[in-house]
C-alpha positions as CSV (number, residue, x, y, z in Angstrom):
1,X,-12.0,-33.1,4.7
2,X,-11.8,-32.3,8.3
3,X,-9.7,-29.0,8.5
4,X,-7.6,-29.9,11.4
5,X,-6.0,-32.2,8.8
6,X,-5.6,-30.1,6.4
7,X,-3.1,-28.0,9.3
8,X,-1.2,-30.8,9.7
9,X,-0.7,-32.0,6.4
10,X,0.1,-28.6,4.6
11,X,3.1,-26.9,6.3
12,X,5.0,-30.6,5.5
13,X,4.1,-31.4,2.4
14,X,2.7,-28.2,0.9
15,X,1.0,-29.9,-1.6
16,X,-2.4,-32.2,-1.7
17,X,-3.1,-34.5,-4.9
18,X,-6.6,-35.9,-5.2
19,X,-7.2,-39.5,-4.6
20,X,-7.0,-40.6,-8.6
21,X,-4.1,-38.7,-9.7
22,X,-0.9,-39.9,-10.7
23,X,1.9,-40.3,-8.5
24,X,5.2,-42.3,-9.2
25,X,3.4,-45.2,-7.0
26,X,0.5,-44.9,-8.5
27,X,0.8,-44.7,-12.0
28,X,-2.5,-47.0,-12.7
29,X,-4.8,-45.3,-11.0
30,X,-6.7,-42.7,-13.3
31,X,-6.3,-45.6,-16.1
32,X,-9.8,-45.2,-16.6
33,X,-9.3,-41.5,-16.7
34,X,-9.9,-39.7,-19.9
35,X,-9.0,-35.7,-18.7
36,X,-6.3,-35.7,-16.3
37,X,-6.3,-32.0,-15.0
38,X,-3.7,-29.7,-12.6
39,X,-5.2,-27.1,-10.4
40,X,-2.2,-25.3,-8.7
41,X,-1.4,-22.2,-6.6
42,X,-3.3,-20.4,-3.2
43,X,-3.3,-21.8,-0.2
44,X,-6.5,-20.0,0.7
45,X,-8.5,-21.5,-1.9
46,X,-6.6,-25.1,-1.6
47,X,-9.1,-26.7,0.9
48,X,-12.3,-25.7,-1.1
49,X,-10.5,-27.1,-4.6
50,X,-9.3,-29.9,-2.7
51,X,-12.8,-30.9,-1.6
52,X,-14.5,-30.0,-5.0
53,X,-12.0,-32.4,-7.0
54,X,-12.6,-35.4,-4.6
55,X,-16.0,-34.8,-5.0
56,X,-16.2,-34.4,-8.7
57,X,-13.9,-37.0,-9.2
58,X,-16.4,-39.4,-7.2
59,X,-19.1,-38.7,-9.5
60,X,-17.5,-38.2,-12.9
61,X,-14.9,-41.6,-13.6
62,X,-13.5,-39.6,-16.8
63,X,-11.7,-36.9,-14.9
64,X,-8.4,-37.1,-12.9
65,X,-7.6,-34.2,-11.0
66,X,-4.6,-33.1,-9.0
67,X,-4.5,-30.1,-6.7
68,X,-1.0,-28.1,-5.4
69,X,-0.7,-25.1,-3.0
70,X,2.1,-23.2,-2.5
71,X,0.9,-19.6,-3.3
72,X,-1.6,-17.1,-6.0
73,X,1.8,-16.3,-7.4
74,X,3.1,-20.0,-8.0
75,X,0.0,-21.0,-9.6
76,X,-0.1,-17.9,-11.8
77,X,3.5,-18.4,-12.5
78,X,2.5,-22.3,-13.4
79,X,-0.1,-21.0,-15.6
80,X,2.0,-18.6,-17.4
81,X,4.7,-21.6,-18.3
82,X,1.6,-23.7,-19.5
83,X,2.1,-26.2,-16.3
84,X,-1.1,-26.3,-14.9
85,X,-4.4,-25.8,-16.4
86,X,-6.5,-23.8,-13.2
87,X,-4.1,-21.2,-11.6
88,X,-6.4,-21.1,-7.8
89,X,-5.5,-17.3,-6.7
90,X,-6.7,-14.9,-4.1
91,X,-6.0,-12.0,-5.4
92,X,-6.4,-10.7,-9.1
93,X,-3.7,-10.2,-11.7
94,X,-1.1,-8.0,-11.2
95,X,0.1,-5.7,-14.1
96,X,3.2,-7.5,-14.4
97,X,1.4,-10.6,-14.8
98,X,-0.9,-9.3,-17.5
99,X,2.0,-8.5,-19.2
100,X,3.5,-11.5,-19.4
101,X,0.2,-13.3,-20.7
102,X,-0.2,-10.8,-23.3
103,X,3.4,-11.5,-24.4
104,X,2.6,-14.9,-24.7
105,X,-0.2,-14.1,-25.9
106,X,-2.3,-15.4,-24.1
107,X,-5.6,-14.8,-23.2
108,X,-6.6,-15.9,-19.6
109,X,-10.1,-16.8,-18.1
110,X,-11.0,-15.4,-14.5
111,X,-14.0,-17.3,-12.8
112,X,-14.8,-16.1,-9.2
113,X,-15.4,-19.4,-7.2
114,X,-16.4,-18.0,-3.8
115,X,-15.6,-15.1,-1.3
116,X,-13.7,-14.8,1.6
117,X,-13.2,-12.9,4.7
118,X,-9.7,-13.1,6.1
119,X,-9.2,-13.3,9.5
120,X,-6.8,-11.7,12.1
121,X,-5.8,-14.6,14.7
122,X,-3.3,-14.6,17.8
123,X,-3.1,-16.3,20.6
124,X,-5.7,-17.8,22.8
125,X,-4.1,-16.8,25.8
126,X,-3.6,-13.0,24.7
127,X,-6.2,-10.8,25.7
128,X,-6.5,-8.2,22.9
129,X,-9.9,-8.9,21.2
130,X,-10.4,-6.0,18.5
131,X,-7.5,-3.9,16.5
132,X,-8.5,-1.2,14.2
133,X,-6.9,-1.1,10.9
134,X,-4.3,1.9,11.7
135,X,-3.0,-0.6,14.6
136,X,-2.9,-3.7,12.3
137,X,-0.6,-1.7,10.2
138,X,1.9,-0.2,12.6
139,X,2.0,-3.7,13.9
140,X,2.7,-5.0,10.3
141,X,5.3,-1.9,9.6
142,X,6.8,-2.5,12.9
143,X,6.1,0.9,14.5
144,X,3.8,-1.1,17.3
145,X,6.3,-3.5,18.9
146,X,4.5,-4.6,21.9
147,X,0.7,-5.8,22.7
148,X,0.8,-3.2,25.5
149,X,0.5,-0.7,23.0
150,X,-2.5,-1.9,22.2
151,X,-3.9,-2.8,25.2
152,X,-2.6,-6.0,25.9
153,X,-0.3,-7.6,28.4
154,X,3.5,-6.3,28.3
155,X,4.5,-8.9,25.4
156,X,6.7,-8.6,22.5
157,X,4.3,-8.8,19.1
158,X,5.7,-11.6,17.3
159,X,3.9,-11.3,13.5
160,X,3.5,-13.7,10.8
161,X,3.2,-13.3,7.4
162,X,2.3,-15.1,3.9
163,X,5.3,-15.4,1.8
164,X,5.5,-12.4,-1.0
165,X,4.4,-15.2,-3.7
166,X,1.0,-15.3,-1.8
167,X,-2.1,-14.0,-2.8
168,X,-3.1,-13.3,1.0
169,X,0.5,-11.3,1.7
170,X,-0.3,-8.6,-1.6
171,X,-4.3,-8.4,-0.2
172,X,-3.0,-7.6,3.1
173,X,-0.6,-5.1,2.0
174,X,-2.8,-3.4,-0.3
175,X,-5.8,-3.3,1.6
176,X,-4.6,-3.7,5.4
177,X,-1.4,-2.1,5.4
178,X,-2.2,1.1,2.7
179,X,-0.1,-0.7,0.8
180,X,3.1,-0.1,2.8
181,X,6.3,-2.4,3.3
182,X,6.4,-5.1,5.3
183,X,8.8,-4.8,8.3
184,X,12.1,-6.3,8.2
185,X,11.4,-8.4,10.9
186,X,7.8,-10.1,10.0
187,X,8.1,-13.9,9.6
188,X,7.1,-15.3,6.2
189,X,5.6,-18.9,6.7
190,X,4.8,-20.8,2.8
191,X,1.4,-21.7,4.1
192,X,-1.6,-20.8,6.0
193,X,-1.6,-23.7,8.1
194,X,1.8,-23.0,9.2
195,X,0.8,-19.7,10.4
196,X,-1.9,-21.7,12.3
197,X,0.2,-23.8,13.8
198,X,2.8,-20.6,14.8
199,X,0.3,-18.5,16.1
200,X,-1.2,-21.6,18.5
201,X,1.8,-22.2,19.8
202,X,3.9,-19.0,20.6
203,X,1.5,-16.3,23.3
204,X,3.0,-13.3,21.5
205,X,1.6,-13.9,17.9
206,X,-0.6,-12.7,15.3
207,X,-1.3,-13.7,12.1
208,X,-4.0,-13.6,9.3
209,X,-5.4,-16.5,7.4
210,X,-8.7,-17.4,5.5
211,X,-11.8,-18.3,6.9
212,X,-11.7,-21.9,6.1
213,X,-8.8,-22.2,8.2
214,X,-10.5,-21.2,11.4
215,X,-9.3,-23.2,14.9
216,X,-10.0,-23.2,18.2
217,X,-6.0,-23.5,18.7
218,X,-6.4,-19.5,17.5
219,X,-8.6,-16.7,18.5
220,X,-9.9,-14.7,15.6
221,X,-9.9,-10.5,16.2
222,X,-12.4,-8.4,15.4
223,X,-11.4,-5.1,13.6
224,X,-12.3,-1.8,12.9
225,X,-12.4,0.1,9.9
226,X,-14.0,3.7,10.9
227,X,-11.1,3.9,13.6
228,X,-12.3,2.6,16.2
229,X,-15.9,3.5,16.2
230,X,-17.3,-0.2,15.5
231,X,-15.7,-3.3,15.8
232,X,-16.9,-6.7,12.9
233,X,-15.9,-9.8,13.8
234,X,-15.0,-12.1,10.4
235,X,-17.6,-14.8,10.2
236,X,-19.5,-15.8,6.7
237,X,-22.5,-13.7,7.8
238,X,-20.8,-10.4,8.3
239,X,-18.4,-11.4,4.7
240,X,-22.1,-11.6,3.1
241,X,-23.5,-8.8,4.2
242,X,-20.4,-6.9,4.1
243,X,-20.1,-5.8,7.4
244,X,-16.7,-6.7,7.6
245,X,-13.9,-5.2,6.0
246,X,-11.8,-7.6,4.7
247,X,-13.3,-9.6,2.2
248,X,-11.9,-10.6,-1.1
249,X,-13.1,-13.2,-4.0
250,X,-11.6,-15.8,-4.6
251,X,-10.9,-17.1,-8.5
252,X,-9.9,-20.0,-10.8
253,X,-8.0,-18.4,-13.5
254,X,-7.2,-21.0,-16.9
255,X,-6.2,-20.5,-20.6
256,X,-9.0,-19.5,-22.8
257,X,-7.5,-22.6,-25.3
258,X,-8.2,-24.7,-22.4
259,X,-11.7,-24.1,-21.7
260,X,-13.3,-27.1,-23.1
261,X,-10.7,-29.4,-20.7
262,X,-11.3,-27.8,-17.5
263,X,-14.9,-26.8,-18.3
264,X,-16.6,-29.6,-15.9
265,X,-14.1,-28.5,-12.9
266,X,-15.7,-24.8,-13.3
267,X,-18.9,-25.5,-14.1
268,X,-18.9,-27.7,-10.9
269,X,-17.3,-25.4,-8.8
270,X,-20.2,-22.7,-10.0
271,X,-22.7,-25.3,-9.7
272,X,-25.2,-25.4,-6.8
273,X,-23.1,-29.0,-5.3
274,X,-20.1,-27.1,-5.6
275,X,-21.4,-23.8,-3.7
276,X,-22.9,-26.5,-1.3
277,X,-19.0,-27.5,-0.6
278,X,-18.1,-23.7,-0.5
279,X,-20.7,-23.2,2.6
280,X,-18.9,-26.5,4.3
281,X,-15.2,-25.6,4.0
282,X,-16.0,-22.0,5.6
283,X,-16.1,-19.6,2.8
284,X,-19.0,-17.6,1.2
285,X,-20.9,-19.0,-1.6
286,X,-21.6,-16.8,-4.6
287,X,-25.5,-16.4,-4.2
């Protein structure tokens, strides 16, 4: 699926079913469906599970799959309540969360899908090309105010965020931000390709976003780790080889009681077709 799309489409409808799932129009067409399965939650791992369904389901006649974004927390939530069967998240569980499967007791299946490096964008129009982390989170605290500070034209900062449900907002926190508070002030978007779209359009913004979701409407940042010493700009080559910084897997998560319904879905997206698929949306494949 060409990405573009997938910026359009996401900040409306903020959610993506697969060509043979049902909808209220469409309630013939997985007749011939045996396994109808729900794959719900982050919008970072939404375009690869997107693409992996349509191509499973293009292959395998017996399987009806439908795929929802809206967050790593939504889907875990979803999965908690028993509402979908594959929770997509980009981040791991968090101690609350464990507790509430255990008190339910249930047991939960993590499956890492692919890796990601998430990427710092602004503006094309604003000249700052490299941040170091200690800058990306006094801009993200709100003790940097203006790209002046950091070398940049006399321009307020104007930052977007994930939403707190996100996977992408709690990695970004713990592992850009020292795990310190959001400023008052950041804007929280409900999807990555919002944040896209924002940062395209206004000269003052920055933003960060998976790989996959890289444009030419936004300038991606290189950053710094060692304070300023050396500079990695995100790519899938410096992800692999680990030069850069901010990489993260990415995981299916499911109910060990459902493992024999969703076990062609994961053993696809494992699979050497589905890594294929992981290489074309933008990510890294596991090997």
């Amino acid at each position: 699926m060409n990405k573009l799309k997938l910026f359009l489409i996401l900040p409306l409808i903020g959610m993506l079913s697969c060509g043979k799932a049902k909808t209220e129009n469409n309630s013939e067409a997985n007749a011939g469906a045996e396994v109808a399965v729900t794959i719900k939650g982050s919008d970072t791992v939404l375009p690869l599970a997107q693409k992996e369904a349509e191509e499973l389901m293009k292959n395998d006649a017996t399987v009806s799959i439908t795929v929802v974004g809206g967050g790593s927390g939504v889907g875990l939530t979803a999965l908690i309540d028993g509402t979908t069967d594959i929770a997509m998240a980009s981040r791991d569980l968090k101690t609350e969360e464990k507790l509430k499967f255990s008190e339910s007791k249930v047991e939960i299946e993590k499956v890492i899908i692919a890796y990601d490096a998430l990427a710092v964008i602004v503006n094309p129009n604003n000249k700052v090309s490299q941040l170091t982390r200690e800058q990306l989170e006094k801009i993200y605290t709100g003790e940097i105010k203006n790209w002046k500070e950091v070398g940049g034209d006399d321009e307020k900062i104007v930052a977007y965020s994930r939403e707190s449900s996100s996977g992408t907002y709690e990695f970004f926190k713990e592992e850009v931000m020292d795990k310190k508070n959001y400023a008052s002030d950041i804007l929280s978007l409900p999807a990555t390709g919002a944040i896209v779209q924002a940062v395209g359009q206004t000269k003052g913004a920055i933003g960060y976003v998976g790989l996959a979701y890289e444009t030419k409407e936004v300038k991606q940042l290189s950053v710094s780790y060692d304070q300023g010493k050396n500079y990695v700009a995100p790519s899938v080559e410096s992800a692999k080889d680990k030069t850069y910084p901010i990489s993260r897997p990415l995981f299916y998560m499911y109910n060990k009681t459902n493992a024999a319904k969703v076990k062609s879905i994961i053993d696809y997206a494992i699979s050497a077709e589905g890594q294929k698929n992981v290489s074309e949306i933008g990510y890294v494949p596991l090997n």
